[in-house]
C-alpha atoms as one frame of an Amber mdcrd trajectory, in Angstrom:
protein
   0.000   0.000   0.000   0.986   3.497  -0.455   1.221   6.101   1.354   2.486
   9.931   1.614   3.166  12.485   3.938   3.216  15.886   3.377   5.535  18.919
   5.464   6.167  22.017   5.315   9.860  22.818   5.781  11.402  25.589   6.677
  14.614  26.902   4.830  15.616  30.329   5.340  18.548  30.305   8.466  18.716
  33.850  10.380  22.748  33.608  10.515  22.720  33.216   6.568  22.686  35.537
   3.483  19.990  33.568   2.030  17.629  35.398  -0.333  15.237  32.414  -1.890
  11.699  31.424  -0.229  11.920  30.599   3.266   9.852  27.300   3.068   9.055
  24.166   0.718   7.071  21.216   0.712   8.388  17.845   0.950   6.867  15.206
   0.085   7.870  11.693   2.217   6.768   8.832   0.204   6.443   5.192   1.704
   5.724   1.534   0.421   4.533  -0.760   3.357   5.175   1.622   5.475   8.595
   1.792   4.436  10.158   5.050   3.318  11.332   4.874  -0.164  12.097   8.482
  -0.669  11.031  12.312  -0.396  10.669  15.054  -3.384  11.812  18.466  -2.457
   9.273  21.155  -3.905  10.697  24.739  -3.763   8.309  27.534  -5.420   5.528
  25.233  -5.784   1.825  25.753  -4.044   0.290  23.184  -1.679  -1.935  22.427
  -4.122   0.617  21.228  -6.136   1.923  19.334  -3.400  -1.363  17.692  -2.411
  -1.325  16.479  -6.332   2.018  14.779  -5.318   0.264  13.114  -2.939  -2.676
  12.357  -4.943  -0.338  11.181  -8.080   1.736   8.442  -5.188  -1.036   6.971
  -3.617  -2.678   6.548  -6.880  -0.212   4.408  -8.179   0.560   7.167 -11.271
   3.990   8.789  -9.387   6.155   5.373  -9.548   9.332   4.479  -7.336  11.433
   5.134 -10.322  10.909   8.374 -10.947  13.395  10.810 -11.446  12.542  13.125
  -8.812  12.743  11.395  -6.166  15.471  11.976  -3.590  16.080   8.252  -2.159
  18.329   9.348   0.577
């Protein structure tokens, strides 16, 4: 079965000159329970996000798909 969770994280450190968004969405992705990876989604809306979702625990977002960070 699959399964997906979805998080806001935060990006932007205080002690560093950083000038891009401050926050992302990351989607954690698991197979029987098991992690199997994350995507990273800078500059995109939760609605977007939710899709990722949506797209995994339909079955139409596949393990092998290039955007997905496995560490």
């Amino acid at each position: 079965m699959k399964e997906a969770t979805l998080k806001l994280k935060y990006t932007k450190s205080p002690n560093i000159g950083y000038s891009g968004p401050d926050s992302m969405y990351v989607v954690d992705l698991y197979q029987d329970s098991i992690k199997v990876g994350f995507i990273e989604l800078p500059n995109k809306s939760k609605y977007y996000a939710d899709d990722v979702v949506r797209n995994w625990t339909n079955g139409i977002l596949k393990e092998n798909n290039e955007h997905i960070n496995k560490s």
